[in-house]
C-alpha positions in Angstrom: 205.5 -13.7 243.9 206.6 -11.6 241.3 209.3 -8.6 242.1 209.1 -6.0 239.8 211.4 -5.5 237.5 214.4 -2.7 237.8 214.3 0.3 235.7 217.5 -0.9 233.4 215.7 -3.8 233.0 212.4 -2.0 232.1 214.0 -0.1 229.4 216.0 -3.5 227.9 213.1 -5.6 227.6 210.8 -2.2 226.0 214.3 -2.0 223.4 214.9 -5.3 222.7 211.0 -5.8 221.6 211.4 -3.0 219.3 209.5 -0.3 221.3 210.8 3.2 220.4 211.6 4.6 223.7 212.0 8.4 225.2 213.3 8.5 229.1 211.6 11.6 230.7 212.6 13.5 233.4 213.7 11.1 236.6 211.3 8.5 235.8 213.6 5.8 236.9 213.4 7.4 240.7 209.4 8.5 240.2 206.8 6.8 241.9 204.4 6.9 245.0 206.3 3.8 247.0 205.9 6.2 250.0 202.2 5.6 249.7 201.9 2.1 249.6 203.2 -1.0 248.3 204.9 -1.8 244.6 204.7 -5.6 244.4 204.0 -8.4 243.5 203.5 -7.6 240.0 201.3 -9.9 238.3 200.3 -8.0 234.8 199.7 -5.0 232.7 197.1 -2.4 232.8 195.9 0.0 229.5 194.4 3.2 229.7 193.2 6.2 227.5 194.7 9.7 229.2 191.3 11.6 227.9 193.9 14.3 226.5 195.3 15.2 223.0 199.1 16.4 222.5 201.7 14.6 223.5 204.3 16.5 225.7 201.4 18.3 227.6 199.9 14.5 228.0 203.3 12.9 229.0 204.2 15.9 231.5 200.3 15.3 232.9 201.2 11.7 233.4 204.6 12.6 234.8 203.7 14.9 237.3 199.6 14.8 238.2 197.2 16.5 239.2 196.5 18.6 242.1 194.1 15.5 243.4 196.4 12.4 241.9 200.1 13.2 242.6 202.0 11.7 239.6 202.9 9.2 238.2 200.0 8.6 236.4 201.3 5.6 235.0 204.9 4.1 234.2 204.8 4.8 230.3 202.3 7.1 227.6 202.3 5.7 224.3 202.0 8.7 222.0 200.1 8.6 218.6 202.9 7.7 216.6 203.8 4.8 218.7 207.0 5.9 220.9 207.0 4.7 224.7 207.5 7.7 227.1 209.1 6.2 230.7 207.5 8.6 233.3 207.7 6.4 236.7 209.2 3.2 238.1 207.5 1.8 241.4 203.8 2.5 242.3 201.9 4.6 240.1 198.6 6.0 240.1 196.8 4.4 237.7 195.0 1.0 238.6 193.1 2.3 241.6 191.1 0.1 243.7 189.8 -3.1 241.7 188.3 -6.8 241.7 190.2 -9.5 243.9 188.6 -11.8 241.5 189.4 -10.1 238.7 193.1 -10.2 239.9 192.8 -13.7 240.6 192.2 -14.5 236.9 195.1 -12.2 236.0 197.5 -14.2 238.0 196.0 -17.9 237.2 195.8 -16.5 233.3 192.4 -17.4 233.2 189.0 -16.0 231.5 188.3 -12.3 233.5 185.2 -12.5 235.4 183.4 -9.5 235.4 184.2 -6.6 237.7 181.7 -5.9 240.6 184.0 -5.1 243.7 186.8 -2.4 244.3 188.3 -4.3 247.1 192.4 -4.7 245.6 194.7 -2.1 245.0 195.7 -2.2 241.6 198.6 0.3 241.8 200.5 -2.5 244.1 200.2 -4.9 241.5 200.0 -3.8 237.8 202.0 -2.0 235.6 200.6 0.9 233.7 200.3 2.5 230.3 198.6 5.5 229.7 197.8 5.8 225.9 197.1 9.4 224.6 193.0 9.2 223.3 190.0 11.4 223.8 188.3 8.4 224.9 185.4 10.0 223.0 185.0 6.8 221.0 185.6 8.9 218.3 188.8 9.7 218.4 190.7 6.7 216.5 194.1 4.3 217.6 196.5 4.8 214.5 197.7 1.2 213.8 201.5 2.6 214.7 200.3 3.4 218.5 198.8 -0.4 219.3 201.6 -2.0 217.9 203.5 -0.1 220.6 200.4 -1.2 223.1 201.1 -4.6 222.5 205.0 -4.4 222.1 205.4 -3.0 225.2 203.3 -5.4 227.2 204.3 -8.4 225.4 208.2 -6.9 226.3 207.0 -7.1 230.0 205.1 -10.4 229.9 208.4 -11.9 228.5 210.5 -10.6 231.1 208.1 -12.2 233.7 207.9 -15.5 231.9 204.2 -14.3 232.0 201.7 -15.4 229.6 203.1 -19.2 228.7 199.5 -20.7 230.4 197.1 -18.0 229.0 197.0 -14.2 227.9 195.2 -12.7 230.7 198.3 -11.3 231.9 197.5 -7.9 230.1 194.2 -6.0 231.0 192.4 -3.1 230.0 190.9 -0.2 233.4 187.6 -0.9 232.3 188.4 -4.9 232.9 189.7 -3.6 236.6 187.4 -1.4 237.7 183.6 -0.7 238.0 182.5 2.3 235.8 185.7 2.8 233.9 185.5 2.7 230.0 189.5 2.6 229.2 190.8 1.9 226.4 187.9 2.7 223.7 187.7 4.5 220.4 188.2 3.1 216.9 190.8 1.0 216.4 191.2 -1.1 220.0 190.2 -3.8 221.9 191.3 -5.4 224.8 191.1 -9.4 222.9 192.3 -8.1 220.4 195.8 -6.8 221.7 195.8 -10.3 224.2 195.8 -12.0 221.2 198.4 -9.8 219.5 200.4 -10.1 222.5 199.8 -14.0 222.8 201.2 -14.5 219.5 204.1 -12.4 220.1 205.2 -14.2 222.8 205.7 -17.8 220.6 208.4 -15.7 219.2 211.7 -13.9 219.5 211.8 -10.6 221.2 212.3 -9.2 218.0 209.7 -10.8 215.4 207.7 -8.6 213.4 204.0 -9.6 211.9 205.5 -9.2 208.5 208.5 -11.3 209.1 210.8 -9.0 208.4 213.4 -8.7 211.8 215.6 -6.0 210.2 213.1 -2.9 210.3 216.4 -0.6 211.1 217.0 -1.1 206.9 214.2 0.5 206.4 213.6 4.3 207.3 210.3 5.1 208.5 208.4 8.7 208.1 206.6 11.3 209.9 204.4 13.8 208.4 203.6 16.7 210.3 201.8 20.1 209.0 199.9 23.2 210.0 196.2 23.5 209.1 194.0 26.5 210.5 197.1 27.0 212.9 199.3 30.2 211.5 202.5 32.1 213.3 203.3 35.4 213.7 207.2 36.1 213.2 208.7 39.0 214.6 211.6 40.8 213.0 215.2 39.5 214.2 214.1 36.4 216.1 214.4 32.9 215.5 210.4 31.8 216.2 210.2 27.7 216.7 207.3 26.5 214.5 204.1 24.7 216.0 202.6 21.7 213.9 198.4 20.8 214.9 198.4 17.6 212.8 199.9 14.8 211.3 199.6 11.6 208.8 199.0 8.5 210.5 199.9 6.4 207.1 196.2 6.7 206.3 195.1 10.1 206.8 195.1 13.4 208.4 194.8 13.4 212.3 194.4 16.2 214.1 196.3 17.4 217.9 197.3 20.3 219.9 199.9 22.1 218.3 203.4 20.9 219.1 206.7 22.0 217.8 208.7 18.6 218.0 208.9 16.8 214.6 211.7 13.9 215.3 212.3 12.4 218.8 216.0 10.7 219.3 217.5 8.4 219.1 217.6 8.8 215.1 219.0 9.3 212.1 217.4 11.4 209.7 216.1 13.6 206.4 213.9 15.6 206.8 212.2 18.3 204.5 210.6 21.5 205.9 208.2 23.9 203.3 206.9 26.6 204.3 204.7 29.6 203.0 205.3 32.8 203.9 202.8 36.4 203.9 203.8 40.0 204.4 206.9 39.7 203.0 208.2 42.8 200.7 210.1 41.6 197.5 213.4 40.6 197.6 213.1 40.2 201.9 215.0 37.4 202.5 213.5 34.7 205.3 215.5 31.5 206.9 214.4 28.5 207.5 216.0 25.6 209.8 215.8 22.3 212.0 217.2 22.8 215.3 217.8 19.9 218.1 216.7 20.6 221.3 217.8 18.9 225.1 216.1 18.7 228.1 217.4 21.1 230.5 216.6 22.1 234.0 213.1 20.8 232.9 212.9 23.0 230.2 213.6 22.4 226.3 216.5 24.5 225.0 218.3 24.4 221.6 221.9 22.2 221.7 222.4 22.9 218.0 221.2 23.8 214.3 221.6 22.7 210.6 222.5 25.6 208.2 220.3 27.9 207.6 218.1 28.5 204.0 218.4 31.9 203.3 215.4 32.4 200.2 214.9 35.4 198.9 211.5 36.3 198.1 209.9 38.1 194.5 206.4 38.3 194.9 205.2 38.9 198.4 203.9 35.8 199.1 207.0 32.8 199.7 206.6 29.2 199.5 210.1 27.8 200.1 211.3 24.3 200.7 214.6 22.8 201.9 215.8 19.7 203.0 218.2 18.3 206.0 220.0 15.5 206.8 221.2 14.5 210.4 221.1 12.6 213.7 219.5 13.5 216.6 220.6 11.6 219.9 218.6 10.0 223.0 221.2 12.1 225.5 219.0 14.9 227.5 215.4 13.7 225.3 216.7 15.2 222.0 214.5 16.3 219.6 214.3 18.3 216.4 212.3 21.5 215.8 211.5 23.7 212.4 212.5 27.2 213.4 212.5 30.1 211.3 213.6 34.1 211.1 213.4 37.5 208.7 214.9 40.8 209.1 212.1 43.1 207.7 210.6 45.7 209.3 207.2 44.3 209.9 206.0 41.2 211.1 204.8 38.5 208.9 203.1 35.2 209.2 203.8 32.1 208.0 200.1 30.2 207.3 200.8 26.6 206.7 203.9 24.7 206.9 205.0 20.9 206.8 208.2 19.0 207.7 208.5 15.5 206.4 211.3 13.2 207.9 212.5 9.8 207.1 214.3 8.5 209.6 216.3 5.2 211.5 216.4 4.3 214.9 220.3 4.8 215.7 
């Protein structure tokens, strides 16, 4: 039998794999336990969440629906890879699946097919919602299943799972008759087993590349308007929305979002902006601001110093750069947020912040 594992040692063994992690909410006292059993564990489940966005997809998975009470899961990987905890204990997830199917899973053997729903999988697998369409169009960005297979190879480890085959890890459709999860451009269940099995021949914290010191080296995040634009009222600071963002390969579009930089980091990071409706010499501010969680809501714990361009010509383009640290305390993130003092209000149509940042 295998007891799942506490929520402490959840979050160690997602860390010391290299999984960027974000604690939401209570997850570590979340779950449906009241509604049936959490345990044995014997393996790790992957889905697609059929959504876009990501705090609207992890707050989905967090809470439920009105016909599936949350969790959804016990983690959403986002696009650009980070590990969102939303539940410890029995989630709603695996539904009912094949015995036989489970079978394999625990012997670490070749799946057979799945025909029967007779098993409940929420008793016995641990879950990870991954934010896709599941359109089969939408694509995986190389950054997100790394994370996929981070963050099952962190769990396999800390079960000693996975040393006789690499079954231990499973995809819905794998589970269950009639699901599809995970698809789309990018994935594949063998594929991540065999990501994960390799993984496992070596330390916690071994990277593809060889390299073990990634914190050396900052990594980025792109993030820009497109079609999106923002009104800004006179005398209030307006929080900017972002609807895309470079996945190291190209431009991928998502709901629009106003977080650019999750904590725990340290960062620079580089916000431009272009303004319209300005009149000449109007002056208009520009800042990053952190946010906390609190009382459920997001609200603003601090912010950088403030650019304070003047405009000439009635149209603005302005650019300025920031450099600072945004902690893991209360889910802090950063934000672009900006302000005038004319006496209409004016728009900004297109904007882009671009971060380098280390894990702190």
């Amino acid at each position: 039998m295998a007891t799942p594992l506490s929520a402490d040692k959840v979050l160690s063994a997602l860390k010391a794999e290299g999984v960027k992690v974000v604690e939401y909410k209570s997850w570590r006292t979340h779950n449906r336990n009241n509604a049936g059993a959490w345990g044995p564990v014997h393996g790790v489940m992957i889905h697609h969440t059929v959504t876009s966005g990501t705090d609207s997809s992890v707050e989905l998975c967090y809470a439920g629906r009105s016909d599936l009470p949350g969790p959804l899961c016990h983690g959403v990987i986002d696009k650009q890879g980070t590990v969102h905890l939303v539940g410890h204990g029995r989630a709603n997830h695996a539904g009912s699946g094949d015995g036989a199917v489970l079978d394999a899973v625990i012997a670490e053997k070749k799946l057979p097919p799945d025909t029967k729903t007779d098993t409940d999988g929420n008793a016995h697998f641990y879950g990870f919602e991954c934010i896709n369409l599941g359109d089969n169009k939408d694509p995986w960005p190389a950054v997100q299943v790394e994370a996929i297979v981070r963050a099952s190879a962190a769990l396999l480890r800390a079960h000693g799972w996975g040393k006789n085959g690499d079954t231990s890890v499973i995809g819905h459709l794998e589970w269950q008759p009639g699901k599809i999860d995970p698809r789309g451009p990018g994935i594949s269940m063998s594929d991540i087993r065999k990501r994960v099995a390799a993984r496992l021949k070596q330390s916690a914290g071994w990277n593809p590349d060889g390299n073990e010191e990634e914190d050396d080296v900052p990594k980025r995040s792109l993030y820009e308007t497109n079609s999106y634009t923002r009104t800004v009222q006179p005398d209030t600071w307006t929080t900017l929305n972002f609807n895309r963002y470079y996945d190291g390969k190209k431009w991928v579009d998502k709901d629009p979002e106003p977080s650019v930089l999750l904590g725990p980091c340290y960062y620079t990071a580089s916000v431009a902006v272009k303004v319209v409706g300005l009149a000449r010499g109007q002056e208009f501010k520009v800042r990053v601001a952190r946010y906390k969680q609190q009382d459920g809501k997001y609200v603003r714990a601090s912010a950088m110093p403030t650019s304070s361009p003047v405009n000439d010509q009635g149209k603005g383009h302005f650019v300025h750069t920031w450099t600072g640290h945004v902690p893991a305390a209360d889910k802090g993130r950063l934000r672009v947020e900006v302000q005038h003092h004319g006496p209409e209000p004016v728009t900004v149509e297109w904007a882009r912040a671009e971060s380098l940042y280390w894990p702190a």
